[in-house]
N, C-alpha and C positions, 0 to 999 in steps of 0.2 A: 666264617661268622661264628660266636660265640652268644649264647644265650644265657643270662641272669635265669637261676630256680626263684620259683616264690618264697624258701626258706632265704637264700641270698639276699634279696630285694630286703626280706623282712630283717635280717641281722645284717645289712649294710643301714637302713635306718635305726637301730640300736644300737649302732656302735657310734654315727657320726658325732651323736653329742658327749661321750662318755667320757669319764675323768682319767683322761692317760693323755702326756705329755703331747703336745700341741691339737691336742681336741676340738671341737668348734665349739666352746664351754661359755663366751662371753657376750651380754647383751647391752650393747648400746643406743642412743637414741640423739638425733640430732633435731636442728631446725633448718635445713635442705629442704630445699621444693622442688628440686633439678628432677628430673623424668629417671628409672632407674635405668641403668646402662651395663651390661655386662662387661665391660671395661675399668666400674668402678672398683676403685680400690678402697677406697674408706667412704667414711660419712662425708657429706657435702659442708657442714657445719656441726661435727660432734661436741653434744653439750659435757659439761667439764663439773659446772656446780656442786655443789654440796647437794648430795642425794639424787642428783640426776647424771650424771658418771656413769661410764660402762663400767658392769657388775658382772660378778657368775652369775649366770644364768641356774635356775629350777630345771633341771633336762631329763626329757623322758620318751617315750616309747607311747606311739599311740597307733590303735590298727591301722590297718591299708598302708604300709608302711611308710608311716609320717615320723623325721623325729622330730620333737617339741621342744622350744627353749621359751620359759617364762621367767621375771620379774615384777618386782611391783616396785617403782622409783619414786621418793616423794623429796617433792621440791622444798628443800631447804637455803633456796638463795633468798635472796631478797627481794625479787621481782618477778611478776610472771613470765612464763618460757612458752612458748610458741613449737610444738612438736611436731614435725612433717614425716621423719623418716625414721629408721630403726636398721638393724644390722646385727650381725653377728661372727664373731670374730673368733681367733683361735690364740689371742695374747690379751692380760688386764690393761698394756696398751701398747698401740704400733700394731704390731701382726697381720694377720693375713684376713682379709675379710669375704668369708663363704654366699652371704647374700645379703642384698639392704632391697627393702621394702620403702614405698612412698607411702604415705598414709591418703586417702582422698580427700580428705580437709584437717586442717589445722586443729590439735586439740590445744587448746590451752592448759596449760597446770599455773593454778593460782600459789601463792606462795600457802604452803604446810599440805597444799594438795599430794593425793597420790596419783600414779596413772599404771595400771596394771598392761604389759606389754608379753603378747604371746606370739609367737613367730612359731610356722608350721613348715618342713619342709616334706616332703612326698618324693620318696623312689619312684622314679617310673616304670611302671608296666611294661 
C-alpha cells in the first residue's frame, strides 16, 4: 500500500489546474439536468453562445487541498439560457472532461446577464 504526504495531497491540488499542456484549465457550462455519472464524458447539453462558451478558467489553489476553477460568462445570445450543469475540461474544445457538477435548480441568465461559475475540487485525505 502506498500513502499520499500532506505536502503531496497539497501540490497534487496545485498542479491539477495549472497552465501546462493538457491541464484541466477550461470551464464550461451546459443546460443538462441528467443526474451526474462517472461515465460522463462531456456536458449533457453544452452551451455554444456568444459569452456562454467554454472559456479558461481563473485557476487556483485554495487550502485543504482544493484546486479552484472560476469564470464569470455573460450571456450575449439573444435569448435566455437555462443553466443546469458545469464541467471542466482539459481542451477549448472536445477533450477530456475531469468533472461536471448538476446545479440543484435551474439559473436562468437573462440576456446581457452574467453568471459567475466556481467549481471546487478536493484531494482526499
Amino acid at each position: 500500500m502506498v500513502t499520499v504526504t500532506i505536502v503531496g495531497l497539497e501540490y497534487q491540488a496545485r498542479y491539477t489546474n495549472q497552465t501546462t499542456a493538457g491541464s484541466w484549465q477550461y470551464l464550461a457550462i451546459g443546460e443538462g439536468d441528467t443526474a451526474e455519472s462517472d461515465a460522463h464524458t462531456a456536458l449533457v447539453s453544452e452551451c455554444t453562445g456568444s459569452g456562454m462558451a467554454r472559456a479558461l478558467a481563473t485557476c487556483s489553489y485554495e487550502s485543504a487541498f482544493k484546486s479552484v476553477w472560476s469564470h464569470t460568462f455573460t450571456n450575449n445570445t439573444a435569448a435566455s439560457i437555462g443553466v443546469n450543469e458545469a464541467a471542466i475540461f482539459d481542451a477549448a474544445s472536445a477533450g477530456h472532461m475531469l468533472m461536471r457538477g448538476k446545479a440543484p435548480a435551474t439559473k436562468n441568465v437573462a440576456v446581457s446577464e452574467t453568471l459567475e461559475v466556481v467549481m471546487k475540487l478536493a484531494q482526499a485525505v
